[in-house]
C-alpha positions as CSV (number, residue, x, y, z in Angstrom):
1,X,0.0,0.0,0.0
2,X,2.9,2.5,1.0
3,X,4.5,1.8,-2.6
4,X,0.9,2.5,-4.1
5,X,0.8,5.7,-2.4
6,X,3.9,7.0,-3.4
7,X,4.0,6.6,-6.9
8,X,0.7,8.5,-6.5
9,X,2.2,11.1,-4.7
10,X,0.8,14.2,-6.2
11,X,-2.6,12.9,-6.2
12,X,-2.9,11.9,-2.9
13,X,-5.4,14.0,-0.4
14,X,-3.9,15.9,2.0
15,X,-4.4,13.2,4.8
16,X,-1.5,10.8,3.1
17,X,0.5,13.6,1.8
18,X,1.2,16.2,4.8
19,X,4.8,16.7,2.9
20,X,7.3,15.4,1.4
21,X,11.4,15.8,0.2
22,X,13.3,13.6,-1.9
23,X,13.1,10.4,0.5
24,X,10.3,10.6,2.5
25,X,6.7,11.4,3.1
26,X,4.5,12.1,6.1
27,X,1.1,11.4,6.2
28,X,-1.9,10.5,9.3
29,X,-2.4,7.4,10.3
30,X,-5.4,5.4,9.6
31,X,-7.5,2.9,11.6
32,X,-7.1,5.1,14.9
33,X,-9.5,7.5,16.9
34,X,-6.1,9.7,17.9
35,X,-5.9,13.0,16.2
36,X,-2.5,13.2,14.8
37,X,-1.0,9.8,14.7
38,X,1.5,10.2,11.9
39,X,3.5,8.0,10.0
40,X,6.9,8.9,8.0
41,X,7.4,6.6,5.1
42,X,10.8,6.5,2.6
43,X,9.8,7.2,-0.7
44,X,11.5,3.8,-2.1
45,X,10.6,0.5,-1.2
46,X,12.3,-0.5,2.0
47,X,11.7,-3.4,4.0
48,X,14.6,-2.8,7.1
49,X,16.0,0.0,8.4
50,X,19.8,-1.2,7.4
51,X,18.4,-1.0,3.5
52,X,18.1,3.2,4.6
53,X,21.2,5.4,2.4
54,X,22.6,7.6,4.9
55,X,21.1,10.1,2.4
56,X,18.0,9.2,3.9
57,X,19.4,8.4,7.5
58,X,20.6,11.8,7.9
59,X,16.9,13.7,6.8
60,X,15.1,11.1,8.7
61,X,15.6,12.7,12.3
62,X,15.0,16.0,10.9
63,X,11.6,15.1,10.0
64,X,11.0,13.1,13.1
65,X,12.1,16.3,15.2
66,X,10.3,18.7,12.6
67,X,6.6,16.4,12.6
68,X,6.8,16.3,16.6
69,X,7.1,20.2,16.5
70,X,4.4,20.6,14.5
71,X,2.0,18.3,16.6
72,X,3.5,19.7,20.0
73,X,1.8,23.1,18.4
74,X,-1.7,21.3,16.7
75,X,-2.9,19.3,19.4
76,X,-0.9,20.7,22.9
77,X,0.6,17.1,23.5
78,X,3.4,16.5,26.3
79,X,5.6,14.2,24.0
80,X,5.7,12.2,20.9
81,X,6.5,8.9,20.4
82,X,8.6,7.5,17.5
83,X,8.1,3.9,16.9
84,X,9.1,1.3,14.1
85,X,8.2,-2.1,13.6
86,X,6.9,-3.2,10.1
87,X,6.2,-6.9,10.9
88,X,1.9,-6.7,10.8
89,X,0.7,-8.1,7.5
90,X,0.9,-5.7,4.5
91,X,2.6,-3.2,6.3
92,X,6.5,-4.9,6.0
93,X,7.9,-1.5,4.1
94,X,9.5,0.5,6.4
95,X,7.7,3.5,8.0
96,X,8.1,5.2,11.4
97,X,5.3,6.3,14.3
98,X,5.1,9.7,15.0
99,X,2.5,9.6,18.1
100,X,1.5,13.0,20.1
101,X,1.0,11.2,23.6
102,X,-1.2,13.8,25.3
103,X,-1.1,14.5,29.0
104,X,-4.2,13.0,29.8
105,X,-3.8,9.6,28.2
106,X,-4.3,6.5,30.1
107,X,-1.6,4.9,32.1
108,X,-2.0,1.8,30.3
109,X,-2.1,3.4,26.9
110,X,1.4,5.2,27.4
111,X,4.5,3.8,26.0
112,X,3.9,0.7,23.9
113,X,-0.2,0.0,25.3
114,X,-0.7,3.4,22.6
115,X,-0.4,0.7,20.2
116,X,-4.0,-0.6,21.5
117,X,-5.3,3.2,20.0
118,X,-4.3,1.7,16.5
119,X,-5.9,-1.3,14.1
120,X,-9.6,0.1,15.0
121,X,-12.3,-0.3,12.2
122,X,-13.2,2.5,9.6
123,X,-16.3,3.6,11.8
124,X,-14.5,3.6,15.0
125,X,-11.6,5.6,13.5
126,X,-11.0,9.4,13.0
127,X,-12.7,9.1,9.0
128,X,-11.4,11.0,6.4
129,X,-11.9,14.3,6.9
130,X,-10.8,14.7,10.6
131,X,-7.6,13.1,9.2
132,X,-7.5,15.4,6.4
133,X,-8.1,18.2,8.5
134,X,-5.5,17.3,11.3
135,X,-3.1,17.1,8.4
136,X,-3.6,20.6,7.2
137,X,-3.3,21.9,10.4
138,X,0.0,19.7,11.0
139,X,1.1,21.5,7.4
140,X,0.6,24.9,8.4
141,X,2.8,24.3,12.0
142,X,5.1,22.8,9.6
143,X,9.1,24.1,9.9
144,X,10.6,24.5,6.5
145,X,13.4,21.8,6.2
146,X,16.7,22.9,6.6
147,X,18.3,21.6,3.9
């Protein structure tokens, strides 16, 4: 699906497309009720994070610093969590968890339990157009890279 997505990049709606660069794109999450639960995919197909160029390497943690900026300022949350795993079905190319954990969040939903906020069914989840208009939000809070 990640592949599919990119090679539609400038088609995509604003929800799967927040931004991009050269090696990666940001977009929100589906399948959760947590406004602003972002992923950061590499434009290429990559299945581990050894397969990353240090091209990439080095921008990654920009845009990891850069998306938790920009949710710090949407949604008011106390931290972000970065997370990578790509070992669920369908989802083995590489992509990276950028989660706003907000103040008020459930003891047993911090650290790894936020995972239990994820997977939920298209009526349970945030729908298109909160997702779309989290992302514009997260756009417009947005620092310009520094490259």
């Amino acid at each position: 699906m990640t592949c599919d997505d990119n090679a539609r990049l400038g088609s995509l709606p604003s929800r799967d497309h927040i931004a991009a660069d050269r090696y990666w794109r940001a977009a929100h999450a589906f399948g959760t009720g947590m406004p602003g639960w972002l992923v950061v995919v590499p434009l290429r197909h990559v299945t581990a994070i050894a397969e990353l160029t240090d091209a990439e390497a080095a921008v990654l943690g920009q845009w990891q610093v850069r998306l938790s900026r920009a949710l710090h300022a949407v949604t008011g949350c106390a931290k972000t969590y970065v997370a990578q795993f790509a070992e669920s079905e369908g989802f083995s190319h590489v992509h990276f968890h950028v989660i706003p954990r907000m103040s008020d969040l459930a003891p047993e939903r911090r650290g790894p339990g936020v995972f239990g906020m994820l997977g939920r069914s298209e009526g349970e989840d945030l729908g298109h157009a909160r997702r779309d208009e989290m992302a514009d939000r997260i756009r417009e809070h947005l620092e310009p890279p520094p490259w």
